[in-house]
C-alpha positions as CSV (number, residue, x, y, z in Angstrom):
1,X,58.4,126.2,63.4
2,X,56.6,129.6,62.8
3,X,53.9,129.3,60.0
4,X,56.0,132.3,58.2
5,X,59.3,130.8,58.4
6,X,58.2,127.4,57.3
7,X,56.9,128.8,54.7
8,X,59.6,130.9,53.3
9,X,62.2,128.2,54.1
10,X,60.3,125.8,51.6
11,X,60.2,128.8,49.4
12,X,56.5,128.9,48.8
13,X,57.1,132.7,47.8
14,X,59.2,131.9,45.2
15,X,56.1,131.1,43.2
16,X,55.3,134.5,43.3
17,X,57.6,136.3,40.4
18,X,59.4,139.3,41.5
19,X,58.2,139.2,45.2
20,X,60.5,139.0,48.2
21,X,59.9,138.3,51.9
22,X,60.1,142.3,52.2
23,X,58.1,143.6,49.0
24,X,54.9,143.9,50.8
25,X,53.5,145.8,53.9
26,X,53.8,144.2,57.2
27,X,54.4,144.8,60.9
28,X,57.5,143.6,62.9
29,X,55.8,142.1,66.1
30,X,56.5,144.2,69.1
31,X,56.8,143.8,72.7
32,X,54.0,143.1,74.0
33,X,54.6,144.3,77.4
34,X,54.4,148.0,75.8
35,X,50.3,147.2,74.6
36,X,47.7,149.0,76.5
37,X,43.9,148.1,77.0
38,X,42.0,150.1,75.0
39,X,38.0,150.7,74.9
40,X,36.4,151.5,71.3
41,X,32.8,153.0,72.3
42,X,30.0,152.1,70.6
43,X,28.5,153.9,67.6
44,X,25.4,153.9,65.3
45,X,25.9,151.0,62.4
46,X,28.3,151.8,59.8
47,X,25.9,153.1,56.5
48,X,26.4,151.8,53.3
49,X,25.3,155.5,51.6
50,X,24.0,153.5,48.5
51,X,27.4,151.7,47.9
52,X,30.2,150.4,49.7
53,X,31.8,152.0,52.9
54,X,34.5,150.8,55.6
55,X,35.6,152.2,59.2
56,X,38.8,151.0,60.8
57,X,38.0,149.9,64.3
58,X,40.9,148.4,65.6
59,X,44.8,149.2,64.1
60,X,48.0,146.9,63.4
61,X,49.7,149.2,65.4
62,X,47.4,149.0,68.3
63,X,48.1,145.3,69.0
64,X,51.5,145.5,68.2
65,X,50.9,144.1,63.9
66,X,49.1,141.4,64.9
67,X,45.4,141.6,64.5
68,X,43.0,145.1,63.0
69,X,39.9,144.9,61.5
70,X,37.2,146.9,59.9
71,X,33.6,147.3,59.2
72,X,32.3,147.3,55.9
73,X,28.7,148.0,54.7
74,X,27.6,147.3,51.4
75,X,24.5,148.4,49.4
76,X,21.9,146.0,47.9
77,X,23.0,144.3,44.7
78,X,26.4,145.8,44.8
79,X,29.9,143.9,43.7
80,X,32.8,144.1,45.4
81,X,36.3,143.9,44.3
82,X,37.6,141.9,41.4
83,X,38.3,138.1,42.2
84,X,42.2,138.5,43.9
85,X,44.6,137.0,46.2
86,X,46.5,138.1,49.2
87,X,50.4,136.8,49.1
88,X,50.8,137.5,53.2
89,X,47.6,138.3,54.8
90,X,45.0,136.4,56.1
91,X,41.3,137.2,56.3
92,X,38.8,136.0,58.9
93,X,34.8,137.7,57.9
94,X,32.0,138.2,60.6
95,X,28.9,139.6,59.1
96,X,26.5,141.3,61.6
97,X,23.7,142.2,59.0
98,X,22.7,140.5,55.8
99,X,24.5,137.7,53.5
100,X,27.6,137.8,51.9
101,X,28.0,136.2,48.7
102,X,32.0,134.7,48.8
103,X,33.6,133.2,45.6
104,X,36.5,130.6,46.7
105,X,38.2,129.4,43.6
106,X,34.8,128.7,41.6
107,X,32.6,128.0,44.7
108,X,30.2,130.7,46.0
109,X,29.9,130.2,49.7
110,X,26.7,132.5,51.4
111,X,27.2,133.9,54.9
112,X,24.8,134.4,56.8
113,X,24.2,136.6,59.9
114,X,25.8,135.7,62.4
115,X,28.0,133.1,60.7
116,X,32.0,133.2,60.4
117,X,34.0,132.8,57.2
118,X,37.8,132.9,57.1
119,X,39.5,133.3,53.6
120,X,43.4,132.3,54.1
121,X,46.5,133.8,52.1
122,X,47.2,132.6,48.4
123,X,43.4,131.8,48.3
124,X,41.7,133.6,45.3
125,X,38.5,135.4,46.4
126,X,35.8,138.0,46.1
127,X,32.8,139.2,47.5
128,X,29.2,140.9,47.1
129,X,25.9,141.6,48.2
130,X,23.3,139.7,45.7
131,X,20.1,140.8,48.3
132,X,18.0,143.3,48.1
133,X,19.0,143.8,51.4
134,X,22.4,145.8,53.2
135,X,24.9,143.8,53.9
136,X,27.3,144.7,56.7
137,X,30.5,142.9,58.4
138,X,33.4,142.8,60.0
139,X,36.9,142.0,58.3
140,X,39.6,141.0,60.8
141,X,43.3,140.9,59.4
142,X,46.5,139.2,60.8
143,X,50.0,140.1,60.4
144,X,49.6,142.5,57.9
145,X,48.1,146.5,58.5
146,X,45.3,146.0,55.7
147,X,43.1,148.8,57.1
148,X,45.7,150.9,55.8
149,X,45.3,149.4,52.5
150,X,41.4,149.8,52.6
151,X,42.0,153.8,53.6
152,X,43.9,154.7,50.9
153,X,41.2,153.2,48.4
154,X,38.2,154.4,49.9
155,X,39.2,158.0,52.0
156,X,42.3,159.2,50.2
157,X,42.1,158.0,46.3
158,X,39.2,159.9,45.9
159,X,38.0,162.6,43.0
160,X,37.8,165.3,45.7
161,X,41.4,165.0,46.6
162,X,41.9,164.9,42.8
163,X,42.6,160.8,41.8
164,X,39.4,160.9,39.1
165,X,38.1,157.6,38.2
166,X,40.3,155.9,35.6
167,X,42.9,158.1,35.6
168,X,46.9,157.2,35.1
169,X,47.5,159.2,38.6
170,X,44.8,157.0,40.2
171,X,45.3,153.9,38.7
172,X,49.5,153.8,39.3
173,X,48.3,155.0,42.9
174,X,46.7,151.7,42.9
175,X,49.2,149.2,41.7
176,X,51.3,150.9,43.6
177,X,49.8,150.0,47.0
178,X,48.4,146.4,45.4
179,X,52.3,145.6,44.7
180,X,53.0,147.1,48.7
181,X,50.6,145.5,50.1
182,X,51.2,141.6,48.3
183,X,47.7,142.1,46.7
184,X,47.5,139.7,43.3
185,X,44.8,140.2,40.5
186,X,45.6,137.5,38.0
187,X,44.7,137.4,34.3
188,X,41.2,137.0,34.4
189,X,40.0,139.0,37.2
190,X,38.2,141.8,35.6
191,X,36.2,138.9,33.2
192,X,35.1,137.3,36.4
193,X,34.2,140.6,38.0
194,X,32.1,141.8,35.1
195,X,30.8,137.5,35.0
196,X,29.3,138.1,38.6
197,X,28.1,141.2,38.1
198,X,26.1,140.0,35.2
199,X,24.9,137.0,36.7
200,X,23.7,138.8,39.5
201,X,22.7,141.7,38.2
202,X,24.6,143.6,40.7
203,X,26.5,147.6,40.3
């Protein structure tokens, strides 16, 4: 049986309060006879600019909602999101430059150059750069279009197009997509993140 219907015939899901099979973003998958090839040139490594930047490479829709994935490039000593979960998508991480500090539950896990690290649905996780050196990766995501997600965040909810930093446009803006998207904080999230950031003396 199909991982997704096994899953929501033993009503796993049903853990999650509120949240229906259709309450978060994902792609019906299409005929495949109507995908294309497609080439994706290369171009000069993605720059952190002194914090944290992404680049969608390949789209859900371009592989008819199965597979995208971006690049990310992150600043020395700089956190990244508070610990969360994802309640339908799953995460596989290649990092071409640098190590990645990954908490998994409450074990920290350090990729390395060259090395692989996949990060399943339901699994609470975060990530940063505790070098003094850029880190810089690849996230690949299945089933569900994430890069959308990551757009939104880091091109569109921006000052300049008038979501200022704290604000009760920006932050419903954020739950917003975090409750379209199946994306889970719990409790203690923003203790952890401000833990970690401590502990590694990281911005």
């Amino acid at each position: 049986m199909e991982r997704r219907k096994f899953l929501l015939n033993a009503g796993i899901f049903s853990a999650f309060a509120g949240v229906t099979q259709n309450s978060f973003a994902t792609l019906n998958i299409e005929d495949k006879s109507n995908l294309q090839p497609f080439l994706l040139p290369a171009t000069a490594p993605l720059e952190h600019n002194d914090g944290m930047a992404v680049k969608v490479w390949v789209r859900s829709a371009m592989t008819g909602g199965i597979y995208s994935n971006i690049e990310c490039a992150v600043a020395p000593k700089k956190m990244g999101p508070p610990p969360h979960w994802h309640i339908a998508l799953d995460e596989l991480m290649y990092v071409a430059e640098g190590t990645a500090s990954i908490l998994i539950g409450d074990d920290v896990v350090e990729v390395q150059a060259g090395g692989w690290h996949l990060r399943p649905r339901g699994i609470q996780h975060t990530f940063w750069n505790a070098s003094d050196k850029p880190l810089r990766f690849y996230d690949m995501y299945f089933n569900q279009p994430f890069e959308e997600y990551l757009e939104q965040i880091f091109h569109k909810l921006t000052e300049e197009n008038g979501y200022k930093e704290g604000s009760e446009l920006k932050n419903n803006a954020i739950k917003k997509l975090n409750d379209d998207f199946g994306l889970v904080f719990p409790a203690d999230a923003f203790d952890k993140y401000n833990d970690i950031k401590k502990k590694y003396d990281l911005t």
